[in-house]
C-alpha positions, 0 to 999 in steps of 0.5 A: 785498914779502909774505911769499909773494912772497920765498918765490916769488922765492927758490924761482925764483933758487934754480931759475935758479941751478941750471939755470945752475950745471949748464950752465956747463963745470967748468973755468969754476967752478974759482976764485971770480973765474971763477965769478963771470964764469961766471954774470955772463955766464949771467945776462946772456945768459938772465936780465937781458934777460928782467927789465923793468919 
């Protein structure tokens, strides 16, 4: 991957992280495992079924 190309894709998950961060209550980022579930099912639910080859 070029240089360019991490660049981009850094910029992208940086966005996506955000947008999932913000839309994702309080209470289910209170502890690190409920965090982890939180965005797991974010990205499962807009993300991954997004991603193919």
């Amino acid at each position: 991957m070029t240089a360019e190309n991490q660049a981009q894709l850094q910029q992208n998950i940086d966005a996506i992280a955000d947008i999932l961060c913000r839309n994702t209550p309080a209470e289910q980022l209170a502890t690190l495992p409920d965090i982890e579930q939180a965005i797991r099912q974010q990205a499962q639910t807009w993300v991954w079924q997004r991603v193919t080859f």
